[in-house]
LUMKE-615351 format. One record per residue: residue in one letter; x, y, z of N, C-alpha, C in turn. Coordinates in steps of 0.1 Angstrom, whole numbers, padded with zeros to 4 digits, always signed. Layout:
# LUMKE-615351
AXYZXYZXYZ/...
END
This chain:
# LUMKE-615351
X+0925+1831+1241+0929+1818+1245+0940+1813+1236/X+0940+1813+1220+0948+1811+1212+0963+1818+1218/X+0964+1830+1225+0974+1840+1229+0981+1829+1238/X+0969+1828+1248+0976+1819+1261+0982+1807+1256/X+0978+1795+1249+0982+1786+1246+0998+1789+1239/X+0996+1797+1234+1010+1798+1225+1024+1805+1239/X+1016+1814+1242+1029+1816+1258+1027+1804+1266/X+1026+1793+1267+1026+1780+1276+1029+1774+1265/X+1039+1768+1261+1039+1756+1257+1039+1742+1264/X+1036+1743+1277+1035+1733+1288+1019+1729+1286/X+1013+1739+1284+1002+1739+1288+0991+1731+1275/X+0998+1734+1262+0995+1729+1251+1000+1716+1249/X+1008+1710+1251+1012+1694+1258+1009+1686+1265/X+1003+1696+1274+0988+1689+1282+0977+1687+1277/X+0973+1698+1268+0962+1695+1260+0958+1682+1249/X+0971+1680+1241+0972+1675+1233+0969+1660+1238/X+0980+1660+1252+0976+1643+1257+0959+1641+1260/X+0955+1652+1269+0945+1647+1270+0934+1646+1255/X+0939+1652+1249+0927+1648+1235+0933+1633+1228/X+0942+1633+1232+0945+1614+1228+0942+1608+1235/X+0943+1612+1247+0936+1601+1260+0917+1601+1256/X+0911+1610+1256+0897+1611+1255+0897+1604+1236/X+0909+1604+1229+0902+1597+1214+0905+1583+1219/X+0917+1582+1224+0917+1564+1228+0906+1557+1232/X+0899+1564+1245+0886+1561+1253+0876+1560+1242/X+0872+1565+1232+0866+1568+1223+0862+1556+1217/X+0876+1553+1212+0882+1544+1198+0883+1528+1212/X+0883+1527+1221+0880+1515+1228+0861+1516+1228/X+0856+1527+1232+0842+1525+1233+0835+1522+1221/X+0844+1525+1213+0831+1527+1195+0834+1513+1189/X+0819+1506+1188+0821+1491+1188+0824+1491+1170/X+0823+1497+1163+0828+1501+1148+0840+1501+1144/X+0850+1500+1154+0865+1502+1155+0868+1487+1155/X+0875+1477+1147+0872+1465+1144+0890+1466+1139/X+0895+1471+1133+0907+1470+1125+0918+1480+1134/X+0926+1474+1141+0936+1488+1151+0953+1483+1152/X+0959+1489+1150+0974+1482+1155+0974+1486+1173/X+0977+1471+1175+0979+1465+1185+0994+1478+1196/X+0987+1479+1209+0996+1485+1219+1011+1475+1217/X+1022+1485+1216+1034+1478+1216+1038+1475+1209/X+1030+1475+1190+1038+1478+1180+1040+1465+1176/X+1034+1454+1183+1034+1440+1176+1028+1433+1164/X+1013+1437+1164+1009+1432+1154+0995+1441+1151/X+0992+1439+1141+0975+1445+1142+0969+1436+1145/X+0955+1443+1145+0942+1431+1148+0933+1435+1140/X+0931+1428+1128+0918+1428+1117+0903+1419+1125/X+0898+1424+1127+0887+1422+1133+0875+1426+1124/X+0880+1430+1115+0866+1429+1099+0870+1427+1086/X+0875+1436+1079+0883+1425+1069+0896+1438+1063/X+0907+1428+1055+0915+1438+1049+0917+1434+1034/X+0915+1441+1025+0912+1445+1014+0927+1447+1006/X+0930+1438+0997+0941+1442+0988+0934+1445+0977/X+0937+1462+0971+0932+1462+0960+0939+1465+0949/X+0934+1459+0939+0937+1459+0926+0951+1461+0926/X+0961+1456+0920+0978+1461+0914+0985+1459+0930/X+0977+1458+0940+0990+1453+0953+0987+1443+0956/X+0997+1434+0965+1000+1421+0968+1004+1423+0985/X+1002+1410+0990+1004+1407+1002+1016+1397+1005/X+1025+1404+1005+1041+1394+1009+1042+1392+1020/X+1041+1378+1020+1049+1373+1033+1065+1368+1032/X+1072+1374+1040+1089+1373+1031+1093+1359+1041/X+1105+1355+1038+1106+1342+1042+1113+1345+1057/X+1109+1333+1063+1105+1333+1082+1097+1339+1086/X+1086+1341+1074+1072+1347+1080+1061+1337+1079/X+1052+1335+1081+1042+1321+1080+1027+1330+1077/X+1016+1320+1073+0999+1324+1074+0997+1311+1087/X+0986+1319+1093+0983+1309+1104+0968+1308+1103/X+0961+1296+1103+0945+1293+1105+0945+1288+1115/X+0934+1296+1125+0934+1289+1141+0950+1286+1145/X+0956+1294+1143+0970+1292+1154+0979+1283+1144/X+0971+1275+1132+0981+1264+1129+0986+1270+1117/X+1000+1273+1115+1005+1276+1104+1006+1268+1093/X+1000+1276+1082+1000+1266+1066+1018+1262+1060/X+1018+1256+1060+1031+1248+1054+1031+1246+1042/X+1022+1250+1035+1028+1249+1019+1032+1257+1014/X+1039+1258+1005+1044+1268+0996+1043+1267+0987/X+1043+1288+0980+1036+1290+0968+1033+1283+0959/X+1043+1275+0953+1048+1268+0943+1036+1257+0945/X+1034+1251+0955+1024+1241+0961+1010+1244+0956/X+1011+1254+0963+0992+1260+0961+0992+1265+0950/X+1000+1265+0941+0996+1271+0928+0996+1260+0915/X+1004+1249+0923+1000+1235+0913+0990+1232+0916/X+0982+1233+0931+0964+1231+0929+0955+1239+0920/X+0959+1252+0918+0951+1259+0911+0952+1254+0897/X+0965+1251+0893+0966+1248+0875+0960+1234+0875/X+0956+1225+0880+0949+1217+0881+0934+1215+0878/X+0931+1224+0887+0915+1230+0888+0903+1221+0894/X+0913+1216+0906+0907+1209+0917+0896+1218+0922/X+0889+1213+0927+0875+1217+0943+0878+1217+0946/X+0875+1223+0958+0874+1222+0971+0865+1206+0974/X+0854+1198+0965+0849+1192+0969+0856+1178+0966/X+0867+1184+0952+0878+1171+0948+0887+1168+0962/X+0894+1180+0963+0904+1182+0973+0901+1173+0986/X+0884+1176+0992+0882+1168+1003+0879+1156+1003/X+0882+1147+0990+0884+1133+0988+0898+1129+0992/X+0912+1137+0997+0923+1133+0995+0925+1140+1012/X+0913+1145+1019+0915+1146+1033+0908+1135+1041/X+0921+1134+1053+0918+1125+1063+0920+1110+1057/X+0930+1105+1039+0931+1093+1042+0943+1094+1047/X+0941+1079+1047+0952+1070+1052+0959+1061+1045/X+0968+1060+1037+0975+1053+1027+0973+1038+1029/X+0967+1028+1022+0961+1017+1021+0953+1013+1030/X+0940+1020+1030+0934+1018+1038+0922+1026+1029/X+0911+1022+1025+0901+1022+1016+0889+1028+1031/X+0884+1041+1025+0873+1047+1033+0862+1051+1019/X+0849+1054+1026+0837+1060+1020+0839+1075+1017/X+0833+1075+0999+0838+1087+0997+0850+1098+0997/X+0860+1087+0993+0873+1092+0999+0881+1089+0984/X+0893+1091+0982+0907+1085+0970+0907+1074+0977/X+0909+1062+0968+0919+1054+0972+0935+1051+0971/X+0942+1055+0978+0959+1058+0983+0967+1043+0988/X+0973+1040+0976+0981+1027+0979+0992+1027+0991/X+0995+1019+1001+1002+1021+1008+1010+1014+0999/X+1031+1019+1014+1039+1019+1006+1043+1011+0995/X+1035+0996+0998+1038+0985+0994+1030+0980+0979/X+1023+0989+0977+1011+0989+0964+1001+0979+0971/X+0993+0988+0980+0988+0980+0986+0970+0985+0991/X+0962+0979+0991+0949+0982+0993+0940+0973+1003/X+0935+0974+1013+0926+0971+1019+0913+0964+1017/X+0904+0965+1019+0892+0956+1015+0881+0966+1008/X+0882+0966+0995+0870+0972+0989+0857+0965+0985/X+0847+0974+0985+0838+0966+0976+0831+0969+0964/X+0837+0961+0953+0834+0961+0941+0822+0958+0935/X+0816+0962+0927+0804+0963+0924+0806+0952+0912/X+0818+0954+0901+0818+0949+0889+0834+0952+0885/X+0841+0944+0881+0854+0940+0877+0861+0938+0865/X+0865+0950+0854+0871+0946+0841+0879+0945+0839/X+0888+0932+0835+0904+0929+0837+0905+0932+0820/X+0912+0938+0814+0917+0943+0799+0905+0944+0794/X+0896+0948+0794+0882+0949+0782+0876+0943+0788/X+0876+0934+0793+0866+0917+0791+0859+0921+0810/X+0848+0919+0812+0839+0919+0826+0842+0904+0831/X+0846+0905+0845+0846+0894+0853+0833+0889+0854/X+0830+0876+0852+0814+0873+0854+0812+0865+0866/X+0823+0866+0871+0818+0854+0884+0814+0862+0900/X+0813+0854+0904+0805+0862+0919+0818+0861+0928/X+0815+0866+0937+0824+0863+0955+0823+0847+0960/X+0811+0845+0957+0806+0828+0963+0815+0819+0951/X+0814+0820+0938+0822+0812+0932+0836+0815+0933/X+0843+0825+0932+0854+0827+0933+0861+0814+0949/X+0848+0825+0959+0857+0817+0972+0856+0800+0970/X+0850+0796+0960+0854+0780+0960+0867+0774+0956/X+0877+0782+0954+0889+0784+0949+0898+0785+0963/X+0889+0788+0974+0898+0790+0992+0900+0778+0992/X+0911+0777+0997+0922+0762+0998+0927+0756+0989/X+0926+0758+0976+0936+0754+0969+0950+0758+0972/X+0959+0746+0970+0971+0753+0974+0981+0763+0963/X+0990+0770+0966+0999+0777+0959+1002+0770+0946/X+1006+0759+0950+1016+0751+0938+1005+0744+0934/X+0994+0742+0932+0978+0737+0929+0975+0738+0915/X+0970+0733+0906+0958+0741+0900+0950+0732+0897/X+0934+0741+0896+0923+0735+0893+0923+0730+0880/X+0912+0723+0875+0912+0713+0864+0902+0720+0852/X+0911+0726+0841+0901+0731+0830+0897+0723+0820/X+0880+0722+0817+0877+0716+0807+0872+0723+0800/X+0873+0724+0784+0874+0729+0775+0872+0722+0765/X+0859+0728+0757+0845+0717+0750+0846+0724+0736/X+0843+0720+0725+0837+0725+0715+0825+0712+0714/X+0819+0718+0703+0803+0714+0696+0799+0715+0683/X+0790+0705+0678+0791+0703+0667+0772+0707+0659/X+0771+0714+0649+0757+0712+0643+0754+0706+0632/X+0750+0696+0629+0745+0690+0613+0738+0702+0610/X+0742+0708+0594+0732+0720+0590+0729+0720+0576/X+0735+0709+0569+0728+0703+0559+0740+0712+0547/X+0748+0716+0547+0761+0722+0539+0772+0720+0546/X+0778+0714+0555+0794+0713+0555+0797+0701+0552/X+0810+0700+0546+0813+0685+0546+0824+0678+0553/X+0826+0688+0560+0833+0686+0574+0834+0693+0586/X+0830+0691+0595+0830+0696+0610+0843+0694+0620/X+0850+0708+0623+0866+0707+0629+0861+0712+0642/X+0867+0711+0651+0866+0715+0666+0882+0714+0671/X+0891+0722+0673+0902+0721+0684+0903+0725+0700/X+0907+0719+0707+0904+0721+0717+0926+0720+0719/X+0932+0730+0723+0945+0737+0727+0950+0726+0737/X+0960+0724+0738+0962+0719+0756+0980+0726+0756/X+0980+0733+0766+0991+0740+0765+1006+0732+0771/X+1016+0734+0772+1027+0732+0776+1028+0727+0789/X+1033+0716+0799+1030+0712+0809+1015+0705+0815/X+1010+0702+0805+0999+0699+0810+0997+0687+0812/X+0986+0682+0823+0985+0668+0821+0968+0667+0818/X+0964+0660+0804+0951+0655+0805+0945+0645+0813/X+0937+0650+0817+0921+0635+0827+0913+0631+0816/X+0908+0634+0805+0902+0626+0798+0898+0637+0785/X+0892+0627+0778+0891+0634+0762+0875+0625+0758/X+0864+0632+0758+0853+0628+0754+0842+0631+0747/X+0834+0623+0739+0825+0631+0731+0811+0622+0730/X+0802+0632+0727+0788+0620+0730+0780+0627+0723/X+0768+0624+0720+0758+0633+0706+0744+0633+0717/X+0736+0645+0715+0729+0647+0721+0710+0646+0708/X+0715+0641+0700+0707+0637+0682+0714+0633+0678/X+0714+0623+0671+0721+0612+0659+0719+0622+0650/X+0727+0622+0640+0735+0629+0628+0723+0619+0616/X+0716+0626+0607+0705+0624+0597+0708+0622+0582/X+0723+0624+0582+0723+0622+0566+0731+0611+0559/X+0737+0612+0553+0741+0602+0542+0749+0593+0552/X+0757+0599+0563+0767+0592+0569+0775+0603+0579/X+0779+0598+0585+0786+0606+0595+0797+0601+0604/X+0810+0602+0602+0819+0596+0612+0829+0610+0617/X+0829+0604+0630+0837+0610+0641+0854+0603+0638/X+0864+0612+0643+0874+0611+0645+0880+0620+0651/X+0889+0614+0665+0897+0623+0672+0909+0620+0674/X+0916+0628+0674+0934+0629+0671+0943+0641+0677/X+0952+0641+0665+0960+0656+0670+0966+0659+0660/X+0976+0669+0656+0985+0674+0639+0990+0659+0638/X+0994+0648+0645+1006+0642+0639+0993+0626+0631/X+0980+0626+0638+0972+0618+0636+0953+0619+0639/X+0951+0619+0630+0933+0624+0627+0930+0615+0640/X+0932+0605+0639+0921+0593+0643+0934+0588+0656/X+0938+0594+0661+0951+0585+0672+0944+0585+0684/X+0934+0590+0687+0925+0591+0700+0913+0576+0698/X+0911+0584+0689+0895+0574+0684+0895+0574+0668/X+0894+0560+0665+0890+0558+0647+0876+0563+0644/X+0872+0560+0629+0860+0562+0626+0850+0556+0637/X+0843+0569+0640+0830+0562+0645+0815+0568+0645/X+0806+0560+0638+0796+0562+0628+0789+0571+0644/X+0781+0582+0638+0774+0590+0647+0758+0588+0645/X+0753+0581+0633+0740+0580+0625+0737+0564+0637/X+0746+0559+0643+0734+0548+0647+0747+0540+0650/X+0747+0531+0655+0749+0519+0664+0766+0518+0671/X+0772+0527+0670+0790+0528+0677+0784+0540+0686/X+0776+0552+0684+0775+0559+0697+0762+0564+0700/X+0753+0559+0707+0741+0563+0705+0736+0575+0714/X+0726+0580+0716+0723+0593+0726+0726+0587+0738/X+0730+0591+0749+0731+0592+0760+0741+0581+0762/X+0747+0578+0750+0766+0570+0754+0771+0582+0754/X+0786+0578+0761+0798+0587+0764+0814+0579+0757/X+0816+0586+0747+0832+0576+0742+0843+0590+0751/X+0849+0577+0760+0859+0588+0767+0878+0579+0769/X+0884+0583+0770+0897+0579+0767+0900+0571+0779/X+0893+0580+0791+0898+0572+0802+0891+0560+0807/X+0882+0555+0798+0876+0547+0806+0884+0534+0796/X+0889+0527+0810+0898+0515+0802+0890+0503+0796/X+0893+0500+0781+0890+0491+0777+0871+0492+0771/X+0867+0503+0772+0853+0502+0769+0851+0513+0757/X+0860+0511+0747+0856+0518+0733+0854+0512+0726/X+0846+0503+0724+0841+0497+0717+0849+0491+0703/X+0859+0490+0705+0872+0487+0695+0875+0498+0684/X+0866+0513+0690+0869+0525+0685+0881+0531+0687/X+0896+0528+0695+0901+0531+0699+0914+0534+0690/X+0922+0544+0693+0932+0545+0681+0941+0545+0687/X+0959+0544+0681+0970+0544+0685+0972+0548+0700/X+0968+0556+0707+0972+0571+0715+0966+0555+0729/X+0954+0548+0723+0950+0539+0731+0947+0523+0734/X+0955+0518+0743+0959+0501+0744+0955+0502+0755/X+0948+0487+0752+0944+0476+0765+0952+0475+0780/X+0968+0473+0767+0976+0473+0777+0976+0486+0788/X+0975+0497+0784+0973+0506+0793+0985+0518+0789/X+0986+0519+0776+0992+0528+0771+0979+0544+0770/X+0982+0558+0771+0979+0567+0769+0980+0578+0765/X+0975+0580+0752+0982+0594+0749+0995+0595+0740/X+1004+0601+0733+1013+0604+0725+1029+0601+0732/X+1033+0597+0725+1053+0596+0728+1056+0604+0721/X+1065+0613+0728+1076+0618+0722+1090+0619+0730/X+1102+0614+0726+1112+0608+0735+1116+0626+0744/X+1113+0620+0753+1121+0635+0763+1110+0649+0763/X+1099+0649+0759+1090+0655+0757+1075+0650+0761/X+1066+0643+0757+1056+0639+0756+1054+0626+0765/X+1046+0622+0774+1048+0607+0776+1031+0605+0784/X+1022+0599+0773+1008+0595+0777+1004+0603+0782/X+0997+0608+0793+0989+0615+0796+0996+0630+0796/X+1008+0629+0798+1019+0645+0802+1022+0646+0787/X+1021+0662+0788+1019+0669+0775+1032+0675+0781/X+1047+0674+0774+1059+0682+0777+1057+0698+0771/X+1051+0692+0754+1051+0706+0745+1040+0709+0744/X+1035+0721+0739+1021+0727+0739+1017+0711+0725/X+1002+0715+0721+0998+0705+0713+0982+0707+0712/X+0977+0697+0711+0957+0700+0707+0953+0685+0702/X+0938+0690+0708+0929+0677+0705+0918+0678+0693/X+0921+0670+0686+0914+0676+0671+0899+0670+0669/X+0892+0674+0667+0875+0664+0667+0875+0667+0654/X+0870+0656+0646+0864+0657+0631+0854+0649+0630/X+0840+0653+0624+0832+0650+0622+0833+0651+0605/X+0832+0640+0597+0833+0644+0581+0816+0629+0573/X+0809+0642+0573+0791+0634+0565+0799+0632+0554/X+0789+0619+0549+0793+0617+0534+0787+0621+0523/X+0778+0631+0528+0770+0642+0518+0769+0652+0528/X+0762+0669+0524+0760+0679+0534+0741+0678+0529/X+0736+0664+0535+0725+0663+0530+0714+0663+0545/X+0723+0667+0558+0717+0661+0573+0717+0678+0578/X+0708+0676+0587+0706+0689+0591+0698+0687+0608/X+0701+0673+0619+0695+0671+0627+0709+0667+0636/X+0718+0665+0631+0728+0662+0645+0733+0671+0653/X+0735+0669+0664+0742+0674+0674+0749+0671+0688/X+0762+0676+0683+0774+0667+0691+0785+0680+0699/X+0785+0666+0715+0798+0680+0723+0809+0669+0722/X+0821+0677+0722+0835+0669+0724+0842+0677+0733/X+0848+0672+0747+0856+0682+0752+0872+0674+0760/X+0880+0680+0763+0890+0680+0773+0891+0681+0783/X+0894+0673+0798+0898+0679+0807+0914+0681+0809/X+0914+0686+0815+0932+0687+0819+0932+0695+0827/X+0949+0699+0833+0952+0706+0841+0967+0713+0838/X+0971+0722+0845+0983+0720+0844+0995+0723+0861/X+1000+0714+0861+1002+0714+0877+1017+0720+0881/X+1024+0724+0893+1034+0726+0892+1043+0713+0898/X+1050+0711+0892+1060+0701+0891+1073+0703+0906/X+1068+0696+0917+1083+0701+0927+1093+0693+0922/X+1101+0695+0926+1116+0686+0922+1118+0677+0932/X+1118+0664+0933+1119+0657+0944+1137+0656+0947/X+1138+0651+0964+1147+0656+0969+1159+0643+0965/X+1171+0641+0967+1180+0634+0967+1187+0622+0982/X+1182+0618+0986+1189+0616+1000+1199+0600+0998/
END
């Protein structure tokens, strides 16, 4: 047979096809056959897996792509390998899929849009430089409607204790630059127990320019009085420079200061000075309201 085949070489060319035609039939029937290059020299087809091992690499040269489900990956190396020096998850990574730049989702980053801009979150708890926001949503929104050029009215208190060793009691209360005061008042919630006790309120240029001495032990301010600046004419003739009948209020200073308008920053001084540190039952609040507002420029016509 070997004889015959070699005088035919027709005949051995025949043979040959048909044993590639019966391996192809084979290699289509044998469900084990998973990995094949494709008829026509286009591409393979991995149908189980391909294996780079150890010391070789898989180059894709440029105008060549990776495709997942048809969609080709668009990043480049350089890209995917700043994820890895990072040492992101997969479970970090899927916090930064599917947002949408200013627009706050569950379990997601939040991504400023272009404008530094964020959507409606909800905050649990709020710390502006160190310090915890203590107020709620309901207090806050009592602040809805005020206008731009607005502002609300801060009062701002100190307090006093008889403790039977000081021989003088200071309280400042600030009032900043622009400001206009609504009133300046103080009242004792216990008469002061010892040797003597007088009140005085003022500012750097004058102790007593608000209110002169006034005895805290008994008969100029008793519990449940109020000595307040604004109430006209009812200080009991406790009243100091800063306050007239006539209806003067508050400090002059030419081109700066004028009664209730604070041009320059400044403060409201409270003094309480016992005439022994022999009392140990008084107790007294003094506070400020004010505000500070914005000023429009009225027009010319």
């Amino acid at each position: 047979m070997r004889n015959t085949i070699n005088r035919h070489p027709r005949m051995a060319g025949l043979l040959a096809c048909g044993a590639l035609f019966v391996a192809a039939v084979v290699l289509a029937q044998d469900p084990n056959v998973v990995n094949y290059f494709e008829q026509g020299g286009a591409r393979w087809v991995v149908g189980g897996s391909l294996d780079v091992v150890s010391g070789g690499d898989l180059d894709i040269e440029s105008g060549g792509s990776i495709k997942i489900a048809g969609t080709a990956v668009t990043a480049s190396a350089a890209e995917l390998n700043a994820l890895t020096s990072t040492g992101l998850s997969s479970t970090e990574l899927g916090y930064l899929n599917g947002v949408t730049a200013g627009t706050s989702a569950a379990s997601k980053a939040v991504v400023l849009s272009a404008t530094s801009k964020i959507d409606a979150i909800d905050i649990t708890a709020l710390t502006i430089n160190g310090t915890a926001l203590g107020s709620t949503a309901t207090e806050l929104d009592k602040l809805d409607g005020v206008a731009a050029t607005a502002y609300v009215a801060v009062t701002d208190g100190v307090s006093f204790a008889e403790d039977g060793s000081g021989t003088s009691y200071v309280g400042t209360v600030e009032i900043p630059a622009g400001a206009v005061v609504h009133d300046i008042c103080f009242t004792s919630t216990v008469l002061w127990d010892g040797t003597s006790a007088s009140l005085t309120v003022g500012d750097d240029d004058a102790a007593d320019a608000w209110f002169g001495a006034t005895n805290l032990k008994a008969t100029d301010l008793l519990v449940g009085e109020v000595l307040c600046a604004a109430d006209d004419g009812t200080w009991g003739g406790l009243n100091g420079a800063y306050l007239t009948p006539a209806g003067r209020r508050g400090r002059v200073t030419a081109g700066v200061d004028s009664g209730w308008y604070y041009g320059a920053a400044s403060e409201v001084i409270f003094t309480v000075t016992p005439g022994a540190a022999d009392g140990s039952a008084g107790r007294s609040f003094g506070w400020v309201t004010y505000s500070v507002p914005t000023f429009t420029a009225s027009t010319n016509t």
